[in-house]
Predicted model as a PDB file, atoms N, CA, C, CB and O in Angstrom, pLDDT in the B-factor column:
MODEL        1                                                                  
ATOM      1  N   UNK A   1     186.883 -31.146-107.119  1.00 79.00           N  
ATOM      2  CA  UNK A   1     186.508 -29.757-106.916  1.00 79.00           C  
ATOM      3  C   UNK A   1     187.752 -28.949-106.528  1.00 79.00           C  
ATOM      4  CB  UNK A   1     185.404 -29.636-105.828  1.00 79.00           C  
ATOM      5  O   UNK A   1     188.430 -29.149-105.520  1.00 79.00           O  
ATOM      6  N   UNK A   2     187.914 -28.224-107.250  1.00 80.00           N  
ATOM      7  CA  UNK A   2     188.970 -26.898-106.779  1.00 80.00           C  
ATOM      8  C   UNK A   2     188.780 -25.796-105.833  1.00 80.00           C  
ATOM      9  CB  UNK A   2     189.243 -26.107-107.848  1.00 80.00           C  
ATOM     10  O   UNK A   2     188.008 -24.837-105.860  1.00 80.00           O  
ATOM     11  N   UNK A   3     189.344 -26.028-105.300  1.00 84.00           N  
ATOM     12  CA  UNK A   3     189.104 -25.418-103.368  1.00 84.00           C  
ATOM     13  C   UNK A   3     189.839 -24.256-103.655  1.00 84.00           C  
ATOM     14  CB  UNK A   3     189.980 -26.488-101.691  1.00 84.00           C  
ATOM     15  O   UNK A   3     190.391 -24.205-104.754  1.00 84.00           O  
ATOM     16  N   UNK A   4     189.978 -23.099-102.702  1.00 84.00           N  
ATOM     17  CA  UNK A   4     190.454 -22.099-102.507  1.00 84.00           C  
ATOM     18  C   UNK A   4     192.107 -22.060-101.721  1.00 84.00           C  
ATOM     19  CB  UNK A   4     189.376 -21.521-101.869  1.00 84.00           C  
ATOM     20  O   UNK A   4     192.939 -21.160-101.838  1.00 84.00           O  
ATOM     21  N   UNK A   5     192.244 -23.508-100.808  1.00 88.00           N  
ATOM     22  CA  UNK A   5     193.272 -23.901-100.829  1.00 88.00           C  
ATOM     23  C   UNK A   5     194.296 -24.475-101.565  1.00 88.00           C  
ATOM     24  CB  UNK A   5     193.139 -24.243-100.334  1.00 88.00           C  
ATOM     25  O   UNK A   5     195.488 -24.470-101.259  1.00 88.00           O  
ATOM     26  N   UNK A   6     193.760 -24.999-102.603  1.00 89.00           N  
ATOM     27  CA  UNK A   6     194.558 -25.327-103.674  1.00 89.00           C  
ATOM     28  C   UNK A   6     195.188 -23.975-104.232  1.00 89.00           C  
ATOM     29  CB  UNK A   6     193.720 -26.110-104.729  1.00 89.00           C  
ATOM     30  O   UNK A   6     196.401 -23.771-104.283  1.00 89.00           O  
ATOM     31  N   UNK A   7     194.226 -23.095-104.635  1.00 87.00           N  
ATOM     32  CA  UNK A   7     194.503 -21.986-105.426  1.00 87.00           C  
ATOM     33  C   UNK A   7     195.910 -21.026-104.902  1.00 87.00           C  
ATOM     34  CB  UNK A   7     193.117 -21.143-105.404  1.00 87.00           C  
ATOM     35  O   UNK A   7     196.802 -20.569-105.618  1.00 87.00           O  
ATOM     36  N   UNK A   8     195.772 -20.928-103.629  1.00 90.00           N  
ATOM     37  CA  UNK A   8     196.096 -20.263-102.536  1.00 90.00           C  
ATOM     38  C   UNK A   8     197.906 -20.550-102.358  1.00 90.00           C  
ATOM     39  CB  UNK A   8     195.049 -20.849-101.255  1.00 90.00           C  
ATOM     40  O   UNK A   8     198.835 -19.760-102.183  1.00 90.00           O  
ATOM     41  N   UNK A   9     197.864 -21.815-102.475  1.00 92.00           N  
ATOM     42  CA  UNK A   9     199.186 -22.602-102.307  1.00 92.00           C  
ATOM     43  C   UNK A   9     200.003 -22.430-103.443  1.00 92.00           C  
ATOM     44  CB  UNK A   9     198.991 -24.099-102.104  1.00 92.00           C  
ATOM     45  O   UNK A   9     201.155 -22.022-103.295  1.00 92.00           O  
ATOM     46  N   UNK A  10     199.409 -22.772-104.905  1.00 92.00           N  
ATOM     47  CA  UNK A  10     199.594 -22.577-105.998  1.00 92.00           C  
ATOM     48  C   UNK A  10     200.475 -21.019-106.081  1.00 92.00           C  
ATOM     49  CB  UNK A  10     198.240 -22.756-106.641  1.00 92.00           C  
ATOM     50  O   UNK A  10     201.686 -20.941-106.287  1.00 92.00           O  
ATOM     51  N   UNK A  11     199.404 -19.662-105.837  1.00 91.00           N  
ATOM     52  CA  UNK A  11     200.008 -18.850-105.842  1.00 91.00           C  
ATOM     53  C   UNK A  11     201.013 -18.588-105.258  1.00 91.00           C  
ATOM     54  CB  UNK A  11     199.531 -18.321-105.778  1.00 91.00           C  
ATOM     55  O   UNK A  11     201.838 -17.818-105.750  1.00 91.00           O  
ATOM     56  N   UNK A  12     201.192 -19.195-104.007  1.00 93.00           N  
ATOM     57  CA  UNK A  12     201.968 -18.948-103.237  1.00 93.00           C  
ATOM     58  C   UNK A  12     203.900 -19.421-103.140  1.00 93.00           C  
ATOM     59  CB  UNK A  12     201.137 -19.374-102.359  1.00 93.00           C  
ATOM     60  O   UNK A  12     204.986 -19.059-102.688  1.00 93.00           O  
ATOM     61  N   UNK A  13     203.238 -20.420-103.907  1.00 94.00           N  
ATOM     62  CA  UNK A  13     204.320 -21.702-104.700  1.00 94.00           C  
ATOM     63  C   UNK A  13     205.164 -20.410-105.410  1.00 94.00           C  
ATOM     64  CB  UNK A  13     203.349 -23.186-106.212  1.00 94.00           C  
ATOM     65  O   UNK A  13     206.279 -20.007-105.078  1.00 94.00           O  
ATOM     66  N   UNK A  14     204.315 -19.900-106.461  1.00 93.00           N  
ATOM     67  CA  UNK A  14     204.522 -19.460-107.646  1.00 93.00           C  
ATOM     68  C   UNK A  14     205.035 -17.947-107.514  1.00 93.00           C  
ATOM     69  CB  UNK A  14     203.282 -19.658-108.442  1.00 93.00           C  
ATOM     70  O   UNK A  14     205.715 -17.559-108.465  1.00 93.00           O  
ATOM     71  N   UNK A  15     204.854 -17.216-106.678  1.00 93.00           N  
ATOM     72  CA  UNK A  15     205.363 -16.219-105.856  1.00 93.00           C  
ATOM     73  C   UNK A  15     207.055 -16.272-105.550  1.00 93.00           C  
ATOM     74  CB  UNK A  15     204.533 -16.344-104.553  1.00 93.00           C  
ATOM     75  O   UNK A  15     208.039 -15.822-106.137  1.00 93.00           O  
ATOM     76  N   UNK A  16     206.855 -17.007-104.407  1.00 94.00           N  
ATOM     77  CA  UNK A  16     208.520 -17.617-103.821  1.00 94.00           C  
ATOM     78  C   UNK A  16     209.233 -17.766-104.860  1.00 94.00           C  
ATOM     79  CB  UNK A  16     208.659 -19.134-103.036  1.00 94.00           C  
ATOM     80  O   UNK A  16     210.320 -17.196-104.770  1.00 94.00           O  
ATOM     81  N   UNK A  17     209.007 -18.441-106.043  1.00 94.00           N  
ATOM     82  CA  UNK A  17     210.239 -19.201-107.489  1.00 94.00           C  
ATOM     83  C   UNK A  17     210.190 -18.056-108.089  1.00 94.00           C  
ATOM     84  CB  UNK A  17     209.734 -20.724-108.787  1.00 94.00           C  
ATOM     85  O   UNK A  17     210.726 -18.027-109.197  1.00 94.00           O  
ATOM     86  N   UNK A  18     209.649 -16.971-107.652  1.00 94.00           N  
ATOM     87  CA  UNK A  18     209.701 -16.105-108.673  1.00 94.00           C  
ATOM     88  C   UNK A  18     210.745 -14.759-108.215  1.00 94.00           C  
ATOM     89  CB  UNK A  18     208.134 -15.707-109.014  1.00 94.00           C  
ATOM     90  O   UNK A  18     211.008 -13.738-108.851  1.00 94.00           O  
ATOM     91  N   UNK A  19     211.199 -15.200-106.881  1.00 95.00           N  
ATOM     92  CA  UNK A  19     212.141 -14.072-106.430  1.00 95.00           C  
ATOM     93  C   UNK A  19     212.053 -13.256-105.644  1.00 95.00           C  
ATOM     94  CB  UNK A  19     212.420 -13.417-107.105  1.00 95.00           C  
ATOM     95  O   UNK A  19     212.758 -12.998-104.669  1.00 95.00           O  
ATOM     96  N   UNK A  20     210.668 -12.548-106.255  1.00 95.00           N  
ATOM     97  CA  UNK A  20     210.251 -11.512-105.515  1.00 95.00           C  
ATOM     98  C   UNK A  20     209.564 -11.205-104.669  1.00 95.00           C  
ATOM     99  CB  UNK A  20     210.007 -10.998-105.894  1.00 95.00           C  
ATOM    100  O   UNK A  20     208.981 -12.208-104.257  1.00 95.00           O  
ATOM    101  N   UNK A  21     209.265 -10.270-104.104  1.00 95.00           N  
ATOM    102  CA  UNK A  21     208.879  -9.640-102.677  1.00 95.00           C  
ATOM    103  C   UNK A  21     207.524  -9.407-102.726  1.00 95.00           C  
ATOM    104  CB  UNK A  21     209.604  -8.271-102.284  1.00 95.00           C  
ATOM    105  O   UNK A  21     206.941  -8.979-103.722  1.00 95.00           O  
ATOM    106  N   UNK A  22     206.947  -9.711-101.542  1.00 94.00           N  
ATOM    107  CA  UNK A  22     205.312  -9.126-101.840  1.00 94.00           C  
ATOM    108  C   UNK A  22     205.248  -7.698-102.205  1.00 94.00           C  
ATOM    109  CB  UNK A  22     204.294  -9.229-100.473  1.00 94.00           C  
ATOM    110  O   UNK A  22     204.617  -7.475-103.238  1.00 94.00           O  
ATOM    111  N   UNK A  23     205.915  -6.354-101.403  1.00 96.00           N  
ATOM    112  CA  UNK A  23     206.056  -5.707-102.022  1.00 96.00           C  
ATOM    113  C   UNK A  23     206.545  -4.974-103.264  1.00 96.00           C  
ATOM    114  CB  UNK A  23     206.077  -5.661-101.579  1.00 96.00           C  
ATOM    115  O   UNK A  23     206.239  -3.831-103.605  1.00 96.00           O  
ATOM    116  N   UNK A  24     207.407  -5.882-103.917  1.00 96.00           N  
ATOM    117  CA  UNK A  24     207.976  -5.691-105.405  1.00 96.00           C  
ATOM    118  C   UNK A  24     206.866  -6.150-106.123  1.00 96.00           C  
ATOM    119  CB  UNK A  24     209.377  -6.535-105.833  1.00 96.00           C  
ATOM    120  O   UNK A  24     206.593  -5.275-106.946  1.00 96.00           O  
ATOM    121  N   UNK A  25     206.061  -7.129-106.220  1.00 96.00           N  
ATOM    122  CA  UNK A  25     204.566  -7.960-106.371  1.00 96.00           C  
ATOM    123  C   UNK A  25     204.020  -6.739-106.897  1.00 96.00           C  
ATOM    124  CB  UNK A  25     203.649  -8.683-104.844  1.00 96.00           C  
ATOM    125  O   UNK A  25     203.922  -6.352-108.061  1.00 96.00           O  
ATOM    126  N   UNK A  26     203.694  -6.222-105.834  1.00 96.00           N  
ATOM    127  CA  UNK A  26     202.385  -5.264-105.552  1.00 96.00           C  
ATOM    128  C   UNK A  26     202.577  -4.339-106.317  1.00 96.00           C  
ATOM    129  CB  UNK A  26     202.117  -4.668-104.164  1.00 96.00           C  
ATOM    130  O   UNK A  26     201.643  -3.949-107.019  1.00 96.00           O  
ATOM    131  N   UNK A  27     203.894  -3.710-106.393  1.00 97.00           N  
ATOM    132  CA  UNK A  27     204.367  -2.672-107.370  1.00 97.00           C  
ATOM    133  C   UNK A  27     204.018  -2.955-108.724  1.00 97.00           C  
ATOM    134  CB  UNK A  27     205.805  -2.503-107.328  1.00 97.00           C  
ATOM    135  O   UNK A  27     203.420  -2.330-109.599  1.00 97.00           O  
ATOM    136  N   UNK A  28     204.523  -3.999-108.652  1.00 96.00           N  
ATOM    137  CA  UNK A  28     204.247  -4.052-110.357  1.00 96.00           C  
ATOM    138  C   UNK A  28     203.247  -4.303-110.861  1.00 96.00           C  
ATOM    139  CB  UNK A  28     204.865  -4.858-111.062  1.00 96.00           C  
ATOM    140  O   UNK A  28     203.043  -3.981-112.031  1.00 96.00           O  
ATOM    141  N   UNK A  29     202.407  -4.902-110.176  1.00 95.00           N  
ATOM    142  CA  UNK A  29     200.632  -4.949-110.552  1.00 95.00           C  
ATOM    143  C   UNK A  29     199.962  -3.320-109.550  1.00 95.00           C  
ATOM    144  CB  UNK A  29     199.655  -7.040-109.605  1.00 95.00           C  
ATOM    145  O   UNK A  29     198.981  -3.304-108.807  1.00 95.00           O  
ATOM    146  N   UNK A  30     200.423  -2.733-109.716  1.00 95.00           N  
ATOM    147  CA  UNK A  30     199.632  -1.721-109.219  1.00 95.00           C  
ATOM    148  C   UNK A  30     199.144  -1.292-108.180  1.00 95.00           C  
ATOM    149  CB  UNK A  30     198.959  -1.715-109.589  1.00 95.00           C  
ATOM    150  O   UNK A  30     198.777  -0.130-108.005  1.00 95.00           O  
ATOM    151  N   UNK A  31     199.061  -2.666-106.964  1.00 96.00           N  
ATOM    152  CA  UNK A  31     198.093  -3.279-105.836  1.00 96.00           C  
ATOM    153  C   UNK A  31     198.994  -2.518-104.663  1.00 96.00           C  
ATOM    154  CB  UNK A  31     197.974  -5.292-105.723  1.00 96.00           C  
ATOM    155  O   UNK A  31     199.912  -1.795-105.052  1.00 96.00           O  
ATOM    156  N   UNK A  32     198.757  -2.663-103.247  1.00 96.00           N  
ATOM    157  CA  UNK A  32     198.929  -2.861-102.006  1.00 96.00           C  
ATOM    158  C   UNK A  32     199.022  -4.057-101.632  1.00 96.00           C  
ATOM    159  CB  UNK A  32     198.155  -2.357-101.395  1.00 96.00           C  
ATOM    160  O   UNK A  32     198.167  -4.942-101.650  1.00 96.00           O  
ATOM    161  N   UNK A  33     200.558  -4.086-101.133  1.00 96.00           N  
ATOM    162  CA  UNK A  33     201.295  -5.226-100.797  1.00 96.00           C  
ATOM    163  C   UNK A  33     200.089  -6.005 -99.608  1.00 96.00           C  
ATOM    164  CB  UNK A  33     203.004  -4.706-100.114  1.00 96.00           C  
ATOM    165  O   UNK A  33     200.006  -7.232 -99.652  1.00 96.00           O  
ATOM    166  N   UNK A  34     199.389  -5.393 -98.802  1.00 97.00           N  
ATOM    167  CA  UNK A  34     198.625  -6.303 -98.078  1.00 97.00           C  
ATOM    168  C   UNK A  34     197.870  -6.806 -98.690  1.00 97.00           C  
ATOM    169  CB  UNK A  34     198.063  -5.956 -97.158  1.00 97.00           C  
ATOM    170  O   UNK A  34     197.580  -7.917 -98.247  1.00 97.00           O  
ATOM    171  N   UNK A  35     197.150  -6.407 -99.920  1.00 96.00           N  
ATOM    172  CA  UNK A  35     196.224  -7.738-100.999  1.00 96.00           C  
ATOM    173  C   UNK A  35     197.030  -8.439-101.381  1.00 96.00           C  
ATOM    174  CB  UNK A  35     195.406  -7.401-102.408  1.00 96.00           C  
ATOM    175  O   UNK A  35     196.747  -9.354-102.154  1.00 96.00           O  
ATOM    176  N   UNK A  36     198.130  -8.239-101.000  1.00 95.00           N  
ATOM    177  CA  UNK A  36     199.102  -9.525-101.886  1.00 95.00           C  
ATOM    178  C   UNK A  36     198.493 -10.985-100.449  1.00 95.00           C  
ATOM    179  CB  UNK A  36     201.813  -8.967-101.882  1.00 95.00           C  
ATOM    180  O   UNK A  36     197.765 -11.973-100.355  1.00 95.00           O  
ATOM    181  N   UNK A  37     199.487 -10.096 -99.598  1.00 94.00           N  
ATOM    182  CA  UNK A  37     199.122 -10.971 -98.091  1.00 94.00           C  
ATOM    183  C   UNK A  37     197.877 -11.448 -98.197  1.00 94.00           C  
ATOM    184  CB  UNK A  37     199.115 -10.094 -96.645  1.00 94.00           C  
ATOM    185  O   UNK A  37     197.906 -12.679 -98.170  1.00 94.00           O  
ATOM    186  N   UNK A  38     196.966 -11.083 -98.289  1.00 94.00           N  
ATOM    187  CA  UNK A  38     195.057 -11.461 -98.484  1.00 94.00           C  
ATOM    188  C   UNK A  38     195.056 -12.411 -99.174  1.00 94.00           C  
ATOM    189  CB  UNK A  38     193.929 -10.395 -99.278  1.00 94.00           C  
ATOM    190  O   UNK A  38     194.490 -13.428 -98.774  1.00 94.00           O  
ATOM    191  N   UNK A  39     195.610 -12.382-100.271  1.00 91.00           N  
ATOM    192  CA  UNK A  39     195.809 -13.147-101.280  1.00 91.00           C  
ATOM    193  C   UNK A  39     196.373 -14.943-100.910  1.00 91.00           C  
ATOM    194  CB  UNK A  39     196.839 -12.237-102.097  1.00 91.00           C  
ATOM    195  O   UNK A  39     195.900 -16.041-101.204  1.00 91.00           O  
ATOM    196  N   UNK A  40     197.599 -14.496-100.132  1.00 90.00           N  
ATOM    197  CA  UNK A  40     198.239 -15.470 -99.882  1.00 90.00           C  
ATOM    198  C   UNK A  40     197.806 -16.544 -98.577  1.00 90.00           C  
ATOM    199  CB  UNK A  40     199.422 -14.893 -99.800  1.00 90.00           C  
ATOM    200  O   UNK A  40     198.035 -17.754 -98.570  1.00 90.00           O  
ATOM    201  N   UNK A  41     197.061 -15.687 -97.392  1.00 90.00           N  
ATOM    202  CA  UNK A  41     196.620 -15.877 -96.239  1.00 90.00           C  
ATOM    203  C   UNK A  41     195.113 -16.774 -97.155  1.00 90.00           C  
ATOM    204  CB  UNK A  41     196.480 -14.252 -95.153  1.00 90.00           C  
ATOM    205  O   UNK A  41     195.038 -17.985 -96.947  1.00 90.00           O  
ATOM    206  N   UNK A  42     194.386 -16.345 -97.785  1.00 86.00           N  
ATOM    207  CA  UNK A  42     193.458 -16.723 -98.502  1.00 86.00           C  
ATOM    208  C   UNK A  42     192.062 -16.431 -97.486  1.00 86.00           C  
ATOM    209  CB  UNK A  42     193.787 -18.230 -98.993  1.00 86.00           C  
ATOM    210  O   UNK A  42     191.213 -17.091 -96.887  1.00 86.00           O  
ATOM    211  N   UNK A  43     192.348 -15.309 -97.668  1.00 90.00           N  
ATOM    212  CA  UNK A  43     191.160 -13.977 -97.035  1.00 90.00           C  
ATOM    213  C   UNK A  43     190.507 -13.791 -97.843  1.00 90.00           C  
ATOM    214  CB  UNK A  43     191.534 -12.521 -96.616  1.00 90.00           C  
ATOM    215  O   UNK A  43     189.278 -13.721 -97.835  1.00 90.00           O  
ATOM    216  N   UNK A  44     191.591 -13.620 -99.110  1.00 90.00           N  
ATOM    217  CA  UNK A  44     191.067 -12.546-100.540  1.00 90.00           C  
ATOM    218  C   UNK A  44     191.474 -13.528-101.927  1.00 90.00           C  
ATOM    219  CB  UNK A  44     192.236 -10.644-100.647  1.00 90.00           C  
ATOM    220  O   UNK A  44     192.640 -13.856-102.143  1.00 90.00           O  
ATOM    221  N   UNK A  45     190.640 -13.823-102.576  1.00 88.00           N  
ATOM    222  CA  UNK A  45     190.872 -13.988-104.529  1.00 88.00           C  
ATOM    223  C   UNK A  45     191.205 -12.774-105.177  1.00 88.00           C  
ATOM    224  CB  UNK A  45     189.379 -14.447-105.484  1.00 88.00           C  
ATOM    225  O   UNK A  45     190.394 -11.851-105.101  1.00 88.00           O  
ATOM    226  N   UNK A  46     192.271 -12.619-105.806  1.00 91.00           N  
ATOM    227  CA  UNK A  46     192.480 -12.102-107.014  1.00 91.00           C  
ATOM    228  C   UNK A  46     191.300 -11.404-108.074  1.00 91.00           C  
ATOM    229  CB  UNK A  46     193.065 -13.144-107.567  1.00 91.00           C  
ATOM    230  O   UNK A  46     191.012 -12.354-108.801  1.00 91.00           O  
ATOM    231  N   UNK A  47     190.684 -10.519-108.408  1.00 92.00           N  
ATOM    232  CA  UNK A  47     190.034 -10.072-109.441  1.00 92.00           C  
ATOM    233  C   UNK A  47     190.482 -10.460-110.733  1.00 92.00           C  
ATOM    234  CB  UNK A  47     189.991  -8.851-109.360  1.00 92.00           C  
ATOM    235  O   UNK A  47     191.645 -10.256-111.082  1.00 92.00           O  
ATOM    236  N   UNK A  48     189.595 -11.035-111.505  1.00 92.00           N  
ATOM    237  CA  UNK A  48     190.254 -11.430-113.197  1.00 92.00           C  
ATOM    238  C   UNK A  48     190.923 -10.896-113.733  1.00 92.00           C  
ATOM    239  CB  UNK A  48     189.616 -11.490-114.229  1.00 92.00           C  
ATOM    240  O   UNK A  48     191.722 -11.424-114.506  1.00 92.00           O  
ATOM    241  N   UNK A  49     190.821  -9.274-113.455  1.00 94.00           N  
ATOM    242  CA  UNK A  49     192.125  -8.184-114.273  1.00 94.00           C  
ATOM    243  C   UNK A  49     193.644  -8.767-113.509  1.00 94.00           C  
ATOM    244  CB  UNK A  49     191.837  -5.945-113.743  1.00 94.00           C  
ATOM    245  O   UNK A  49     194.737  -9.066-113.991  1.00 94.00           O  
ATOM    246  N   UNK A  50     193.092  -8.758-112.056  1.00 94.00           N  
ATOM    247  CA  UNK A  50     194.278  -8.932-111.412  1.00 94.00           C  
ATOM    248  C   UNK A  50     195.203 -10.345-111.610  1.00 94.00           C  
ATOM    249  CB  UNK A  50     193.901  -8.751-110.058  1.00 94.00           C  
ATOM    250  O   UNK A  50     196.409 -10.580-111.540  1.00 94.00           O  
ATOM    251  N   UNK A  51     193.995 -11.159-111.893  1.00 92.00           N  
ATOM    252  CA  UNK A  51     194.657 -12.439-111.936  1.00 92.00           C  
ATOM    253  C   UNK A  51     195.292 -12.384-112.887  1.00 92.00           C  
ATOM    254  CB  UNK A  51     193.979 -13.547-111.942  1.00 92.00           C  
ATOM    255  O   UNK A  51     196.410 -12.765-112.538  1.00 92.00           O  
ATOM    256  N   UNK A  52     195.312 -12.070-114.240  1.00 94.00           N  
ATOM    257  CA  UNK A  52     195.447 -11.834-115.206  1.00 94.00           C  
ATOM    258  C   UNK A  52     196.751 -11.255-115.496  1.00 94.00           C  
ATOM    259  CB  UNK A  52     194.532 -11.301-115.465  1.00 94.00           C  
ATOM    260  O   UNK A  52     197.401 -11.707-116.439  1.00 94.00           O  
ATOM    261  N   UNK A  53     197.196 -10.311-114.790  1.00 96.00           N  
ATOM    262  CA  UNK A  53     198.312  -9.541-114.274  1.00 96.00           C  
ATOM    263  C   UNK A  53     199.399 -10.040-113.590  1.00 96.00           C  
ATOM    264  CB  UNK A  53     197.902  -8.716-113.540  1.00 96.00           C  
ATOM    265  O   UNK A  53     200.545  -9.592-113.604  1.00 96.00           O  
ATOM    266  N   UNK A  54     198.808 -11.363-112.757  1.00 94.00           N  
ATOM    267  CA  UNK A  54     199.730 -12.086-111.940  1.00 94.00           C  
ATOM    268  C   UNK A  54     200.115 -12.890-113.008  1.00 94.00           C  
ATOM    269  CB  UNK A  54     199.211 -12.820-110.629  1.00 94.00           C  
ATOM    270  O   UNK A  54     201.331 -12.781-113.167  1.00 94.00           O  
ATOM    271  N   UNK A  55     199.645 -13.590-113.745  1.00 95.00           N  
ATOM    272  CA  UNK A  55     200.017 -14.561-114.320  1.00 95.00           C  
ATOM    273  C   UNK A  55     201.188 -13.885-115.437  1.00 95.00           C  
ATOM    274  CB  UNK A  55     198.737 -15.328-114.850  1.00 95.00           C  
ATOM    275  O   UNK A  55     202.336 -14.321-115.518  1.00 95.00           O  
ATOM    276  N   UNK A  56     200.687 -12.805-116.223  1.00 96.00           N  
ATOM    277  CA  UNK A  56     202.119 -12.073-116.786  1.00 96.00           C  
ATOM    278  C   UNK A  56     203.271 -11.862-116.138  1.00 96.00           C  
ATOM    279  CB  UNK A  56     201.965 -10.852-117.142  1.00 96.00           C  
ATOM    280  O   UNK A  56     204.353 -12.419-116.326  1.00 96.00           O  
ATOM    281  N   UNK A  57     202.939 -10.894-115.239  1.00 96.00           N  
ATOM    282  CA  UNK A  57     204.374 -10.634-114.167  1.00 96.00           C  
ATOM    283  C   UNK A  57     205.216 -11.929-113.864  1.00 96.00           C  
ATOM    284  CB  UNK A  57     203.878 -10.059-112.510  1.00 96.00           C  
ATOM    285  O   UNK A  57     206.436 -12.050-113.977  1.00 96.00           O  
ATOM    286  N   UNK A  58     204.310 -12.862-113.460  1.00 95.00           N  
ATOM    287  CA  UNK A  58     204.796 -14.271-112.959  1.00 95.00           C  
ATOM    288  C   UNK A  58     205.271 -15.316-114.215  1.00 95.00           C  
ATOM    289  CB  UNK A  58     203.478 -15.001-112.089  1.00 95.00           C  
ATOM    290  O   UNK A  58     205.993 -16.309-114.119  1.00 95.00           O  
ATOM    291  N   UNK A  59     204.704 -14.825-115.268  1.00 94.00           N  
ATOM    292  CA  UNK A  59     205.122 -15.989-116.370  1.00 94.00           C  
ATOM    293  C   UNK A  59     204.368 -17.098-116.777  1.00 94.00           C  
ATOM    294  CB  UNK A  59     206.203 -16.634-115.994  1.00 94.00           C  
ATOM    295  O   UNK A  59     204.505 -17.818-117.766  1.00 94.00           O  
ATOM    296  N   UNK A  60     203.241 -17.135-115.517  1.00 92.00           N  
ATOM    297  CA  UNK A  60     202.345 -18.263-115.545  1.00 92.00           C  
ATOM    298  C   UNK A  60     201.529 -18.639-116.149  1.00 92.00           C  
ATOM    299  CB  UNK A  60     201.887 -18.399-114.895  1.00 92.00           C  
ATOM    300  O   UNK A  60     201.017 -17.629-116.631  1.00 92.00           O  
ATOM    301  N   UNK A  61     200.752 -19.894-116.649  1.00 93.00           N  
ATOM    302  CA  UNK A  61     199.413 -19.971-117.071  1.00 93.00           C  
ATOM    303  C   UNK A  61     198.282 -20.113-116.357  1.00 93.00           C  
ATOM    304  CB  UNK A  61     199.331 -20.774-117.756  1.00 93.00           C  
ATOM    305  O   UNK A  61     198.028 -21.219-115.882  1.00 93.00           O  
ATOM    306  N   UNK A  62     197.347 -18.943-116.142  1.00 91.00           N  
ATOM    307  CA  UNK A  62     196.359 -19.135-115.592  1.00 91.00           C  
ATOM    308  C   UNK A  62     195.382 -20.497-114.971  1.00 91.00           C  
ATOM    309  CB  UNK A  62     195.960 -18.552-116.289  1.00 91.00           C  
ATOM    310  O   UNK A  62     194.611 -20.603-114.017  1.00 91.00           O  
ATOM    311  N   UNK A  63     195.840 -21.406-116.005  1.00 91.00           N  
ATOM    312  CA  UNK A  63     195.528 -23.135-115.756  1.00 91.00           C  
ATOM    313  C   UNK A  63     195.738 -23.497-114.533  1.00 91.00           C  
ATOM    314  CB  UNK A  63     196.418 -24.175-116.553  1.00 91.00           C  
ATOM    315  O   UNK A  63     194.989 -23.878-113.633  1.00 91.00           O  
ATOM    316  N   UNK A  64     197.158 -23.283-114.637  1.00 90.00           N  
ATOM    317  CA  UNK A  64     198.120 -23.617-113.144  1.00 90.00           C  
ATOM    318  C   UNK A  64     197.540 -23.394-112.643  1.00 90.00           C  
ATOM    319  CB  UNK A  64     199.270 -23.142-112.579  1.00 90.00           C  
ATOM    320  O   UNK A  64     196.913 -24.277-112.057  1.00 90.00           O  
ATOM    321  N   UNK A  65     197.165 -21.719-112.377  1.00 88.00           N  
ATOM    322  CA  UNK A  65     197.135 -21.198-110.789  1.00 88.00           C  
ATOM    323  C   UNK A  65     195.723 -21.484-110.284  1.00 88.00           C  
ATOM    324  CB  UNK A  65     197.463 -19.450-110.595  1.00 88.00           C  
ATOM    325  O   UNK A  65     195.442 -21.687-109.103  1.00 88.00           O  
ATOM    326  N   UNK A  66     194.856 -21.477-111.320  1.00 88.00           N  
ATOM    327  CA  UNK A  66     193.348 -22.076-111.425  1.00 88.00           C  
ATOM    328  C   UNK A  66     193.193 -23.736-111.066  1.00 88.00           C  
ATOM    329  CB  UNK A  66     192.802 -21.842-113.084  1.00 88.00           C  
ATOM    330  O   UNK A  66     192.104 -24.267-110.850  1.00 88.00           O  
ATOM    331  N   UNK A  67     194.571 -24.486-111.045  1.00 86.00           N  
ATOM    332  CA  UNK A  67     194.526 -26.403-110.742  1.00 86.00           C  
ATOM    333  C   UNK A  67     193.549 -26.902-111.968  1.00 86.00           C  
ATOM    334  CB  UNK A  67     193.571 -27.018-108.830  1.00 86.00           C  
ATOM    335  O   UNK A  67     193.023 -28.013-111.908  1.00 86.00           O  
ATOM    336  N   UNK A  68     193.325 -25.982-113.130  1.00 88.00           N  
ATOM    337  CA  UNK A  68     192.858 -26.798-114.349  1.00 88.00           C  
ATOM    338  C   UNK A  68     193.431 -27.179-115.477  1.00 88.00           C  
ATOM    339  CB  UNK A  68     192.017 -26.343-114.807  1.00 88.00           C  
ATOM    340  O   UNK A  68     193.139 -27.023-116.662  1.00 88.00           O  
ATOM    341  N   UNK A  69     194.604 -27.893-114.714  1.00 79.00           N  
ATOM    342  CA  UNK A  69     195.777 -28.026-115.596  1.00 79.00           C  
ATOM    343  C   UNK A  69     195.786 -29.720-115.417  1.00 79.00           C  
ATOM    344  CB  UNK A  69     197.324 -27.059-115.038  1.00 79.00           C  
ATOM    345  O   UNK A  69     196.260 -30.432-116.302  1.00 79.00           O  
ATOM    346  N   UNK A  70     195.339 -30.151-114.455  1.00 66.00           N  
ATOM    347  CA  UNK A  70     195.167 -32.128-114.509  1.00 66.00           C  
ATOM    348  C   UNK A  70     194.622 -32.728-115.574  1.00 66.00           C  
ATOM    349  CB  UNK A  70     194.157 -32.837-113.396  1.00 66.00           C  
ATOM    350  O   UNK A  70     194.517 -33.954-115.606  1.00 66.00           O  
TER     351      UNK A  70                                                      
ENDMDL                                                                          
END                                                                             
């Protein structure tokens, strides 16, 4: 089962290698740097548009960040 901690870490992983700043993040998806934090704290999931958005900006495949990549 794929937990919300998995997810959480994943993003968070994937964030850091990527350089940038929660607030540079946020900019470029549109958001408020504290949903980034929500995000990362794992308060808050991502919306599908949003996720969707992360995974471009970031380069990623949704698989990954979803752990349905095993």
């Amino acid at each position: 089962m794929i937990t919300l901690e998995q997810i959480q870490k994943r993003l968070a992983e994937c964030i850091k290698q990527s350089g940038m700043t929660q607030t540079e993040l946020a900019a470029r998806l549109g958001i408020k740097q504290p949903t980034i934090g929500q995000y990362l704290s794992g308060r808050a999931m991502p919306a599908l548009d949003t996720l969707a958005n992360l995974c471009k900006v970031l380069d990623l495949d949704a698989n990954y960040i979803l752990c349905l990549d095993k």
